[in-house]
Backbone as CSV, one residue per row, in Angstrom:
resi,resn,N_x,N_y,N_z,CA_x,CA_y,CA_z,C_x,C_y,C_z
1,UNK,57.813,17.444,107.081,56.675,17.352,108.002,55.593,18.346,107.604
2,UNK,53.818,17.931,107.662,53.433,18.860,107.048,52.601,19.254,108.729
3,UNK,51.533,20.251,108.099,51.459,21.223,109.286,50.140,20.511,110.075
4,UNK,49.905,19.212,108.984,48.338,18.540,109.630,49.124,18.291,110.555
5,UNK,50.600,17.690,110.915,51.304,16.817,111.936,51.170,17.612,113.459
6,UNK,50.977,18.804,113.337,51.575,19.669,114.348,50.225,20.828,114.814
7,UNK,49.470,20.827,113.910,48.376,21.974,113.769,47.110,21.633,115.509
8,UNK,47.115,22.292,115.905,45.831,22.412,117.153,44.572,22.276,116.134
9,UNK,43.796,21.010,116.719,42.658,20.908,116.323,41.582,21.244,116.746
10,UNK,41.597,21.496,118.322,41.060,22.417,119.215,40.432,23.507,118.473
11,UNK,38.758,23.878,118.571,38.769,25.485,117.870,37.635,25.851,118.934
12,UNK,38.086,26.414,119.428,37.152,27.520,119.827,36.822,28.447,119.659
13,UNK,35.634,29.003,119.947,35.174,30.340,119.107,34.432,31.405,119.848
14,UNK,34.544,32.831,119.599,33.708,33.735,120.234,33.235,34.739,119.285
15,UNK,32.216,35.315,119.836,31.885,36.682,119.273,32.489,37.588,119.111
16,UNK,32.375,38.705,118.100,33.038,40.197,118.570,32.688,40.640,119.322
17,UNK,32.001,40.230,119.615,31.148,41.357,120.106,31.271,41.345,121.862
18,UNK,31.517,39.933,122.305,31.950,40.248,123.774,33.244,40.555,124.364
19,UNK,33.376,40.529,125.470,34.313,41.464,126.443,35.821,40.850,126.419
20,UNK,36.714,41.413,126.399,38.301,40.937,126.386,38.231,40.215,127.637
21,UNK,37.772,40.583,128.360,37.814,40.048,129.676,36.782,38.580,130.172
22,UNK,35.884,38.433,129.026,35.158,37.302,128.670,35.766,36.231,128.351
23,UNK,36.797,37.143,126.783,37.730,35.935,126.166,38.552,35.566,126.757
24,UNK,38.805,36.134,127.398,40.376,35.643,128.346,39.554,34.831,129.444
25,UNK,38.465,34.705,130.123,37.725,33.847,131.091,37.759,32.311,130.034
26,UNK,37.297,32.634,128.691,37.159,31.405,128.532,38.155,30.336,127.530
27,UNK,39.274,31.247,127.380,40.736,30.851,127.025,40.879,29.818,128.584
28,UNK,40.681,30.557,129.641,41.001,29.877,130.525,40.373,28.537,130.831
29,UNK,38.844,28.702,131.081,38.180,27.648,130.705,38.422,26.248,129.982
30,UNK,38.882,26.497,128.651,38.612,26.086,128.059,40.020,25.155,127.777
31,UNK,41.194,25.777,128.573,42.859,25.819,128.625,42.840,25.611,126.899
32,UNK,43.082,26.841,126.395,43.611,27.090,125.331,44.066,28.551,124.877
33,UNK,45.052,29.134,124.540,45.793,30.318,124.210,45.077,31.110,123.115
34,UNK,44.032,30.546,122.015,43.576,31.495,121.404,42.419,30.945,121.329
35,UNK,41.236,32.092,120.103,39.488,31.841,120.503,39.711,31.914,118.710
36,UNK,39.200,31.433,118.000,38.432,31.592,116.544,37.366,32.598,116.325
37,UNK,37.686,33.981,116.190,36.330,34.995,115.966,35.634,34.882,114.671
38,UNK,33.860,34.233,115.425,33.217,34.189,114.490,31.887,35.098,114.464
39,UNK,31.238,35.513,113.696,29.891,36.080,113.573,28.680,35.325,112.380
40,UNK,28.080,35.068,112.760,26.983,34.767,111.874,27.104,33.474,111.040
41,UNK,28.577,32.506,111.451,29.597,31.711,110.737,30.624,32.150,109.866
42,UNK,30.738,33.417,109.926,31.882,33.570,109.134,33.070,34.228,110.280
43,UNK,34.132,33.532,109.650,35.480,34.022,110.252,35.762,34.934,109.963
44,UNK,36.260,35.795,111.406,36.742,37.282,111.111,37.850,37.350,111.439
45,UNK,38.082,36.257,112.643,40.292,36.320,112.341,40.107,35.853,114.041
46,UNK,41.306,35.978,115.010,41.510,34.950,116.280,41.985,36.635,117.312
47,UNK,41.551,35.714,118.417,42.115,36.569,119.462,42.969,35.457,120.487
48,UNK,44.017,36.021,120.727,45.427,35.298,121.489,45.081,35.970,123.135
49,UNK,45.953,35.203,123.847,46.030,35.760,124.806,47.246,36.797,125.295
50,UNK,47.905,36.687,124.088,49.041,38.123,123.837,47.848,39.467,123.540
51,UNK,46.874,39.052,122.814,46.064,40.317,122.559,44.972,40.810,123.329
52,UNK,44.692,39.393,124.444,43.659,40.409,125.792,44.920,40.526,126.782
53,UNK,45.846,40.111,126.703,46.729,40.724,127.617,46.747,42.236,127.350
54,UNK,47.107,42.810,126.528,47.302,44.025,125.657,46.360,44.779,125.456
55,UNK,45.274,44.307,125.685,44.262,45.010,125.243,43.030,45.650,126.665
56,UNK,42.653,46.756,127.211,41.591,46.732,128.326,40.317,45.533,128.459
57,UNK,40.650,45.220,129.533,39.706,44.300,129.765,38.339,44.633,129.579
58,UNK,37.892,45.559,129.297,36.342,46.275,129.182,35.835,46.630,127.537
59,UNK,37.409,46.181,126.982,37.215,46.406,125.374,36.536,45.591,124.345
60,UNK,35.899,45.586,123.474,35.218,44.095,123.015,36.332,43.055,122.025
61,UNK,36.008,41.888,121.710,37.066,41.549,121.151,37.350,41.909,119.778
62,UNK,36.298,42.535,119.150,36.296,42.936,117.876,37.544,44.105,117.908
63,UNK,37.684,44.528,118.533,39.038,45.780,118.886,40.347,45.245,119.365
64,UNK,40.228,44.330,119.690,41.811,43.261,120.393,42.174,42.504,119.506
65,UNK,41.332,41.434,118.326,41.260,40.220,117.385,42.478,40.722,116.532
66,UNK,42.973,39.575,115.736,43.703,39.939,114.492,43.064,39.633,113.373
67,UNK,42.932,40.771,112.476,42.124,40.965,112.083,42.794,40.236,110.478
68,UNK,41.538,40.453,109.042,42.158,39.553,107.892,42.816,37.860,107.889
69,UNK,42.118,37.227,108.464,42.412,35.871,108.784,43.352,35.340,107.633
70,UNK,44.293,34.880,107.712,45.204,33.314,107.285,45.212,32.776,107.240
71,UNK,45.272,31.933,106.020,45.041,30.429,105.627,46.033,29.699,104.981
72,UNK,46.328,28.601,105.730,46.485,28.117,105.399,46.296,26.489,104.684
73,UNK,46.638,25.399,104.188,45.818,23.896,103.913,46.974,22.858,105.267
74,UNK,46.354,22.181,105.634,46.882,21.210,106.497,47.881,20.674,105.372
75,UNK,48.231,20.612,103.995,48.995,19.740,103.302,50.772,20.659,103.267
76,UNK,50.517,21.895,103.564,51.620,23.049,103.743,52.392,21.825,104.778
77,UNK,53.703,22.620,103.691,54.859,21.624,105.199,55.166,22.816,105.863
78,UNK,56.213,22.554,106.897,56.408,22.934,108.017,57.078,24.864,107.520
79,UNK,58.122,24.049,106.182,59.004,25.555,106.227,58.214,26.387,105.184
80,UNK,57.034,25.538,104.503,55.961,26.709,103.771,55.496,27.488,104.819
81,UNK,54.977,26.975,106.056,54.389,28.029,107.340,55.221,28.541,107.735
82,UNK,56.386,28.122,107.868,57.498,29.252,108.042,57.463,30.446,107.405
83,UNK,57.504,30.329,106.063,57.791,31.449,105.509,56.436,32.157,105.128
84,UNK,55.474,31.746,104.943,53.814,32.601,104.762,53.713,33.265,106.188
85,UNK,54.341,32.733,107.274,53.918,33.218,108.177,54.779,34.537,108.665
86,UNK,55.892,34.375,107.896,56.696,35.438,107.940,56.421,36.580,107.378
87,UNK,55.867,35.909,106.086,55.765,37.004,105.148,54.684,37.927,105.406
88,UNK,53.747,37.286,105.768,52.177,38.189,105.966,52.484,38.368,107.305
89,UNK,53.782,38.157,108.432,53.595,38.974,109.420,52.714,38.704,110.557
90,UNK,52.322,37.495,110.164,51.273,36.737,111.618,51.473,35.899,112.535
91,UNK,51.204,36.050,113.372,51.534,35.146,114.521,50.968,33.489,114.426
92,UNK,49.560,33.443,113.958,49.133,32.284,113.726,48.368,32.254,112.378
93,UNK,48.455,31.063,111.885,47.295,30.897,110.453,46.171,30.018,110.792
94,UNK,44.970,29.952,110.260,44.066,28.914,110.186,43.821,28.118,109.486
95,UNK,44.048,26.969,109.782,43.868,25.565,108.522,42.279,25.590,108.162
96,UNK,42.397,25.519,106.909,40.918,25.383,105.954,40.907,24.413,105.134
97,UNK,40.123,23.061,105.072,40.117,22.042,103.946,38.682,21.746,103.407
98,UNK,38.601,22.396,102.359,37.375,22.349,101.612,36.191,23.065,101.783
99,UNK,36.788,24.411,102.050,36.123,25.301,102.997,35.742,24.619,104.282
100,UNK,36.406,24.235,104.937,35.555,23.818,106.058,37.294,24.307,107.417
101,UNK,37.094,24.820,108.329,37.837,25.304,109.123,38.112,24.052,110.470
102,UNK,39.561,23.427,110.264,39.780,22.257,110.940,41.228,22.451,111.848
103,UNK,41.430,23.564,111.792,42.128,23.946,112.963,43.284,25.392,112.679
104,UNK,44.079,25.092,113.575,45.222,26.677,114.068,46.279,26.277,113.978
105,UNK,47.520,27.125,113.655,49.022,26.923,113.991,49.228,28.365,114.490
106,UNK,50.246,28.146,115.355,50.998,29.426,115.688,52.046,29.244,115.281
107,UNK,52.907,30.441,114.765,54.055,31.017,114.673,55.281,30.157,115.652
108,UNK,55.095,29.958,116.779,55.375,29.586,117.787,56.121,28.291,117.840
109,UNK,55.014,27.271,117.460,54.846,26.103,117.290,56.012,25.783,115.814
110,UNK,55.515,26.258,114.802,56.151,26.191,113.682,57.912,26.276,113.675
111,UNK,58.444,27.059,114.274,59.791,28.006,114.537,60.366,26.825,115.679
112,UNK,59.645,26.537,116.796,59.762,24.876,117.858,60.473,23.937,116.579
113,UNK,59.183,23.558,115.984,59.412,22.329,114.894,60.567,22.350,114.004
114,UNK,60.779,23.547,113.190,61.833,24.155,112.526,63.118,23.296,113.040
115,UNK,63.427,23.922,114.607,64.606,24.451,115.072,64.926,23.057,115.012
116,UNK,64.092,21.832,115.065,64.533,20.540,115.313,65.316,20.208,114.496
117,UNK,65.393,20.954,113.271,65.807,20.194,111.760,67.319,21.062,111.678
118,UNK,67.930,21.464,112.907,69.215,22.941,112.685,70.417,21.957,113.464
119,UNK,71.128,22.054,112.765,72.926,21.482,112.947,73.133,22.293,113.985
120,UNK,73.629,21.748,114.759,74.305,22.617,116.313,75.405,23.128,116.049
121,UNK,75.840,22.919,115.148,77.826,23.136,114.953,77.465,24.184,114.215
122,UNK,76.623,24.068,112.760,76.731,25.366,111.599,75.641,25.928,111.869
123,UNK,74.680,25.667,112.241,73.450,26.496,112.670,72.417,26.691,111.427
124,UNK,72.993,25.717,110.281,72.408,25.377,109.160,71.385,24.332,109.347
125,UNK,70.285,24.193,108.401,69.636,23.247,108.718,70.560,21.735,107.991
126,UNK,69.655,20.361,108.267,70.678,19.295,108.134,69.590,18.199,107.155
127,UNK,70.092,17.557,106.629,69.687,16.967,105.187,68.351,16.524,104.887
128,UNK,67.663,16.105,106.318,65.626,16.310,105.903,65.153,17.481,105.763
129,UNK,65.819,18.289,105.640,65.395,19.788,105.206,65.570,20.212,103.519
130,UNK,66.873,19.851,103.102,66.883,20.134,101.535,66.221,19.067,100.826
131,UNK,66.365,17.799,101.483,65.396,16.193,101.013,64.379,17.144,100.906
132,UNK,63.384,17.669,101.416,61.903,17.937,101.797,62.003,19.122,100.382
133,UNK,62.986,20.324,100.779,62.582,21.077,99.870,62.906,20.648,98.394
134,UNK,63.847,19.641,97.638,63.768,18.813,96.806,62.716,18.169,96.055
135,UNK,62.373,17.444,96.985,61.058,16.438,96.611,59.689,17.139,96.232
136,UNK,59.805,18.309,96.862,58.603,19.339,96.785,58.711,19.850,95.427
137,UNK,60.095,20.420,95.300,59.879,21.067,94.185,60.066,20.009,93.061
138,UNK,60.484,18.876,93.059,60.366,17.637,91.898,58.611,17.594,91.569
139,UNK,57.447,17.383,92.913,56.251,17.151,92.734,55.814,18.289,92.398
140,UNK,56.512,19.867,92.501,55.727,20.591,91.892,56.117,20.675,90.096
141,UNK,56.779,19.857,89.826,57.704,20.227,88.531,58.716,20.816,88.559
142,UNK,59.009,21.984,89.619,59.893,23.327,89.856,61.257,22.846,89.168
143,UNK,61.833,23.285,88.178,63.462,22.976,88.119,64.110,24.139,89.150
144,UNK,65.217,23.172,89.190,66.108,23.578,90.144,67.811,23.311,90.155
145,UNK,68.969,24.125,90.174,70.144,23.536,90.241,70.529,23.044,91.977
146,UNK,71.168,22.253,91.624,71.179,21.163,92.970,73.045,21.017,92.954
147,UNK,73.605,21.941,93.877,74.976,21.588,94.191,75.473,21.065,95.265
148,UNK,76.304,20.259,95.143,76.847,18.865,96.107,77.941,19.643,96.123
149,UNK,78.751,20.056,97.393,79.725,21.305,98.436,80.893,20.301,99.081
150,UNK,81.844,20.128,98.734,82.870,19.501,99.266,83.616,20.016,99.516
151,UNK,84.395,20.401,100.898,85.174,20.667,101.142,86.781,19.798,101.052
152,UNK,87.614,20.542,100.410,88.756,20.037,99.804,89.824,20.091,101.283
153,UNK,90.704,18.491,100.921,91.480,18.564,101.982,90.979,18.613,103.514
154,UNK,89.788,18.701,103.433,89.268,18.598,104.987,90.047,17.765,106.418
155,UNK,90.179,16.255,105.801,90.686,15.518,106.691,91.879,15.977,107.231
156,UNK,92.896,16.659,106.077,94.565,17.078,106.297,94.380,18.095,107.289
157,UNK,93.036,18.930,107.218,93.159,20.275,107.855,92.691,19.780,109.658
158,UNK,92.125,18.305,109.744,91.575,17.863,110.673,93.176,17.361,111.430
159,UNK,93.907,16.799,110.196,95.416,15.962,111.542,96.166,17.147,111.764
160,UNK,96.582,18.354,110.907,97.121,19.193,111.142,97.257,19.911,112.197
161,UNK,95.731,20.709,111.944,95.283,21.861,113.514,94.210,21.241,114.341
162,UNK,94.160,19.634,114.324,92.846,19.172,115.777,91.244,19.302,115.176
163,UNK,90.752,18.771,115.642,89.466,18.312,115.261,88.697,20.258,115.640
164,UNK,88.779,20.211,116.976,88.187,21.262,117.279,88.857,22.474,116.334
165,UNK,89.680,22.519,115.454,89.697,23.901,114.549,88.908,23.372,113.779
166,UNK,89.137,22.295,113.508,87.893,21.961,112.047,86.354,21.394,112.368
167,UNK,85.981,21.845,113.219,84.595,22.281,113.694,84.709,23.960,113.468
168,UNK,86.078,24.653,114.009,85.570,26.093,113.542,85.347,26.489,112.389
169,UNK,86.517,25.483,111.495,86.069,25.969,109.928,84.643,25.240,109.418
170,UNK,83.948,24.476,110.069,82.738,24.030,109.367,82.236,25.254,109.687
171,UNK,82.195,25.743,111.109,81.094,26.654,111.232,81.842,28.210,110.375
172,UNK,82.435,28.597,110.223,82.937,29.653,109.380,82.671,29.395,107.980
173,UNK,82.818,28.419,107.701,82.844,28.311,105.969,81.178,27.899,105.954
174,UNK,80.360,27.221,107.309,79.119,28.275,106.619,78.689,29.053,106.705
175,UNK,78.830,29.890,107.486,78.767,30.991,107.169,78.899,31.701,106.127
176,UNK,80.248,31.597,105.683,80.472,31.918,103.930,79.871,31.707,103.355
177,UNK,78.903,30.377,103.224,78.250,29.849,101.992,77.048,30.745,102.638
178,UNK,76.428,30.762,103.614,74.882,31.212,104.177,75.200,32.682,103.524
179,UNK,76.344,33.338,103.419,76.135,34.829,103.155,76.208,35.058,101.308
180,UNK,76.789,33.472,100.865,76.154,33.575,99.291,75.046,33.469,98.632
181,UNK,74.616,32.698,99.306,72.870,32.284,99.003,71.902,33.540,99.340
182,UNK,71.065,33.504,98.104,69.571,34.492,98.598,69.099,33.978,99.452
183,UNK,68.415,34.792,99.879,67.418,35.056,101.076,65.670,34.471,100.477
184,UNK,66.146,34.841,98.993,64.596,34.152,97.704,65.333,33.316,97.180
185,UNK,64.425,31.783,97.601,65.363,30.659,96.018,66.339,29.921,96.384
186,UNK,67.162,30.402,97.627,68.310,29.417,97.827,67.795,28.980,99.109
187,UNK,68.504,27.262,99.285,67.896,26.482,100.073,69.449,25.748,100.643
188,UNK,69.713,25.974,101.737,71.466,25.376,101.741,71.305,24.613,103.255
189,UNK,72.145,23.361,103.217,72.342,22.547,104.204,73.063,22.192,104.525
190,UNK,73.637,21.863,105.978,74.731,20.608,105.969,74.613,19.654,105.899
191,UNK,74.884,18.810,105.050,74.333,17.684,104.679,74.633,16.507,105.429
192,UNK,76.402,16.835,106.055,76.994,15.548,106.549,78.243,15.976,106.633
193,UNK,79.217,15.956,107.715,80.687,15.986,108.304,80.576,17.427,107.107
194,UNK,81.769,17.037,106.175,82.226,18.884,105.711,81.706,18.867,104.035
195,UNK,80.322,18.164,104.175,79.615,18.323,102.912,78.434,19.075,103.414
196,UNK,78.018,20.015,102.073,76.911,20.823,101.995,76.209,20.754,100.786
197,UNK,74.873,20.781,100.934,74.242,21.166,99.685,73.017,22.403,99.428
198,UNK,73.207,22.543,98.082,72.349,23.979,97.644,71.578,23.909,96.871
199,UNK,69.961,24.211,97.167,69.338,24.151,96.068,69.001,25.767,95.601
200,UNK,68.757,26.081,93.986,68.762,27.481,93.919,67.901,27.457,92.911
201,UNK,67.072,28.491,92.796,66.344,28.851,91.552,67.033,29.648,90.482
202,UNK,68.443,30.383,90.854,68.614,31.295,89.927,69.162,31.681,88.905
203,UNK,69.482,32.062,87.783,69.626,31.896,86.512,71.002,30.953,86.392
204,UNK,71.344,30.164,85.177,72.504,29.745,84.865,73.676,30.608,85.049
205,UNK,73.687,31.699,84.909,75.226,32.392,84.835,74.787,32.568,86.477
206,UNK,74.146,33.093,87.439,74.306,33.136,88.702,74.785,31.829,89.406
207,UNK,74.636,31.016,88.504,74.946,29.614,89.319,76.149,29.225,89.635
208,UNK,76.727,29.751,87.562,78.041,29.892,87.546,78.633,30.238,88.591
209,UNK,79.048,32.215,88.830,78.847,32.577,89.708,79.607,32.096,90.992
210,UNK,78.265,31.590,91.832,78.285,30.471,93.105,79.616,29.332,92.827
211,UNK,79.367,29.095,91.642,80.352,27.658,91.696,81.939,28.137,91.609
212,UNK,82.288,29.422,90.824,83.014,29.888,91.143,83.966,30.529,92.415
213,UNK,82.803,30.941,92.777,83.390,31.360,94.037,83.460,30.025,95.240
214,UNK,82.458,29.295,95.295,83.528,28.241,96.279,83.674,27.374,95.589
215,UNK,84.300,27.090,94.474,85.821,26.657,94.291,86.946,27.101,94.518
216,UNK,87.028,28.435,94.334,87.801,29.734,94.390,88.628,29.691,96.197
217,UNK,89.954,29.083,96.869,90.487,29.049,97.811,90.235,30.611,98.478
218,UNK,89.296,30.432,99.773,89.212,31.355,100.343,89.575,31.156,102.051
219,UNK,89.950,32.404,102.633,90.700,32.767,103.481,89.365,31.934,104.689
220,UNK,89.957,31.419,105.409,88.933,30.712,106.638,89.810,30.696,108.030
221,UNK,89.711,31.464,108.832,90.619,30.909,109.928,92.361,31.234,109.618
222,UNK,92.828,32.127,108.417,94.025,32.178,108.463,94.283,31.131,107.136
223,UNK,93.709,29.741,107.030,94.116,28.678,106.268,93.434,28.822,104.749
224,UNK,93.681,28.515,103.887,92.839,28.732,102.341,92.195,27.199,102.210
225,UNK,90.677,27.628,102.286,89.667,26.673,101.806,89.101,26.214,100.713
226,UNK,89.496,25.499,99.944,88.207,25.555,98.680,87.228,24.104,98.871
227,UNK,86.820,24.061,98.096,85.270,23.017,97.816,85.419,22.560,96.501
228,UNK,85.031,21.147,95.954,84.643,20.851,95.242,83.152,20.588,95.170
229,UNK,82.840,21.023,93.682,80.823,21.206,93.434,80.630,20.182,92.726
230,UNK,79.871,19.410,92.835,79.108,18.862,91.390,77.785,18.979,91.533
231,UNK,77.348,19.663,90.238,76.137,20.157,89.921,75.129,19.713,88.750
232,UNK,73.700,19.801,89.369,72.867,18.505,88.419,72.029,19.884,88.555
233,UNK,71.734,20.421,86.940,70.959,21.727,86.158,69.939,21.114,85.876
234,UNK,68.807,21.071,86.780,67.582,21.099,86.453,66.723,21.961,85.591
235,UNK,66.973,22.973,84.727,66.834,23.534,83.600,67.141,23.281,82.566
236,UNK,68.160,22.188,82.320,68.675,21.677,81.007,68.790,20.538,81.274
237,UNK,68.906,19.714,82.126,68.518,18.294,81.964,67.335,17.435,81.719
238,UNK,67.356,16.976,80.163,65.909,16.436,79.973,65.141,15.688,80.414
239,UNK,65.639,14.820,81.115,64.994,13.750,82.238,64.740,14.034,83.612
240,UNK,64.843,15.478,84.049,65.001,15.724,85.468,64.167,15.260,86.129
241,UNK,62.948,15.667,86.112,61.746,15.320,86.617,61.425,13.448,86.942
242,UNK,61.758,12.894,85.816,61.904,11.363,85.679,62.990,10.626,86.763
243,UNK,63.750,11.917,87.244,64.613,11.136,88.673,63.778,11.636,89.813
244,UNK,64.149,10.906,90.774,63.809,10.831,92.224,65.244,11.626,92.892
245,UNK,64.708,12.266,93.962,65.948,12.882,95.185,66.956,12.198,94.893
246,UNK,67.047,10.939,95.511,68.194,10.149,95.769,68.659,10.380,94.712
247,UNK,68.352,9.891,93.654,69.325,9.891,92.254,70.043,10.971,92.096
248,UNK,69.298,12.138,92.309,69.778,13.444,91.961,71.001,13.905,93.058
249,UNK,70.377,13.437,94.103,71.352,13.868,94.913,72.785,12.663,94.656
250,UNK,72.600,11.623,94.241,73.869,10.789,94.362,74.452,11.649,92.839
251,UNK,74.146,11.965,91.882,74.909,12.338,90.674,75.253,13.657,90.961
252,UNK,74.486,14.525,91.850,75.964,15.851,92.432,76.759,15.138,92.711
253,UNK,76.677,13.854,94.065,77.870,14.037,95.186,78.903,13.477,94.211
254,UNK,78.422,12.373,93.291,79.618,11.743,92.093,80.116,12.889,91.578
255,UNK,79.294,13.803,90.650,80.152,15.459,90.033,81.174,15.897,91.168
256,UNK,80.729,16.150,92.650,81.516,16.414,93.504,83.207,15.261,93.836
257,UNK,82.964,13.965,93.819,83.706,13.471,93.978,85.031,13.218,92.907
258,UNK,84.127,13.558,91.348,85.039,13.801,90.454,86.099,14.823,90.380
259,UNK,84.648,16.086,90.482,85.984,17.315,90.587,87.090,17.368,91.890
260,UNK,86.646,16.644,92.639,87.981,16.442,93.387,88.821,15.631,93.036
261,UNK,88.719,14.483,91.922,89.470,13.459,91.596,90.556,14.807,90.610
262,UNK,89.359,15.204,89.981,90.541,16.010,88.458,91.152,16.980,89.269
263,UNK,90.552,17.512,90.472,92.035,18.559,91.076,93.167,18.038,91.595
264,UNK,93.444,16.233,91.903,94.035,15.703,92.508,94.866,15.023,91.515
265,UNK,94.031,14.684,90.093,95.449,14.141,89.243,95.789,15.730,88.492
266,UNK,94.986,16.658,88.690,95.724,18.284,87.842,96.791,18.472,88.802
267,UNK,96.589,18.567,90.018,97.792,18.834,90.984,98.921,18.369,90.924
268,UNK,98.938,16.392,90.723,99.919,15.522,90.880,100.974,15.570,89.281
269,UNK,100.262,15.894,88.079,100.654,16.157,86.715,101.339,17.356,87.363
270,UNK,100.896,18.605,87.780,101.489,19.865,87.443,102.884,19.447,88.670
């Protein structure tokens, strides 16, 4: 979803130069939560009604405003404003298209929209979220490794100990995975029942790494978990770009479905 979908087109505007107690009259007026501070036509940044709350009513708004304005383009999706907005620390950005100023987002709004896209069980986001960040980075060129997360034996662990333990191990084992992934670069989802997927920017041997460790039977609830991965290296595959999502994503979940095939005839041989 991009941010034209969601963005206030509403702009209103004031001076610095008048009274907190002005702007907040015509926030009211006008029923809208923030003002566009302008002078002479140029933007100097917004005043909220968090900031004449906060601020003496006798103060001008040039002293209440947030100041260094934010920009963003109406074409930004949802979790790019997520994270610019994190990063620079602002409550709201201003949409600009072609120099020309066509509306506002808040912080607010964005984090609302977000939350829509979050698994109730893992608290992970759920598969139009890595689709989106995928496709983005295919149209930007970006390579990327793309791992398809299977949890091994799932169903057995479902007749064994009851459905409701194996809702606890979804939500525990992501956890596990949420505490492998960066915080820069990694992009992780639940994709579907006790599949997950990961997109990552980071070097080949870090990938390794990752794939190691959940394959690697780890402690969940008392019971030993592992995962089967299959992984499509967008750094060394020469055609990457020439596939679409879907494709990419169906040739993990096949890598995934294999390496569970070869742990199942390695098991039955040994």
């Amino acid at each position: 979803m991009n941010i034209s979908d969601i963005m206030t087109t509403t702009i209103c505007t004031i001076t610095s130069d008048k009274s907190v107690s002005y702007a907040a009259e015509r926030m009211n007026e006008s029923h809208v939560d923030s003002l566009v501070v302008m002078d002479h036509g140029e933007v100097l940044g917004m005043v909220t009604t968090r900031d004449v709350l906060s601020a003496h009513p006798n103060r001008i708004v040039a002293d209440a405003m947030s100041s260094h304005p934010f920009y963003l383009s109406a074409n930004h999706n949802v979790w790019e404003a997520y994270h610019a907005l994190h990063q620079e620390q602002s409550g709201l950005a201003l949409i600009k298209e072609e120099d020309q100023l066509i509306g506002f987002i808040t912080k607010e709004i964005v984090e609302m929209k977000i939350a829509e896209y979050r698994d109730p069980l893992s608290g992970l986001y759920r598969a139009p979220y890595i689709q989106f960040i995928g496709e983005n980075f295919l149209k930007e060129r970006k390579p990327f490794h793309l791992l398809f997360i299977d949890l091994n034996d799932f169903g057995r662990i479902n007749k064994l100990h009851g459905h409701p333990f194996g809702d606890d191990v979804i939500r525990t084992y992501s956890s596990v995975l949420s505490s492998l992934a960066e915080e820069q670069g990694d992009y992780l989802c639940r994709y579907a029942g006790d599949e997950f997927v990961l997109i990552s920017t980071i070097s080949d041997e870090q990938i390794q790494e990752y794939i190691s460790l959940i394959t690697r039977p780890t402690n969940v609830l008392e019971i030993f978990v592992s995962a089967a991965v299959g992984h499509v290296n967008g750094f060394q595959t020469p055609d990457f770009f020439d596939k679409s999502w879907r494709e990419l994503i169906a040739e993990a979940s096949l890598g995934s479905s294999a390496a569970k095939l070869s742990k199942t005839i390695t098991s039955t041989v040994g």
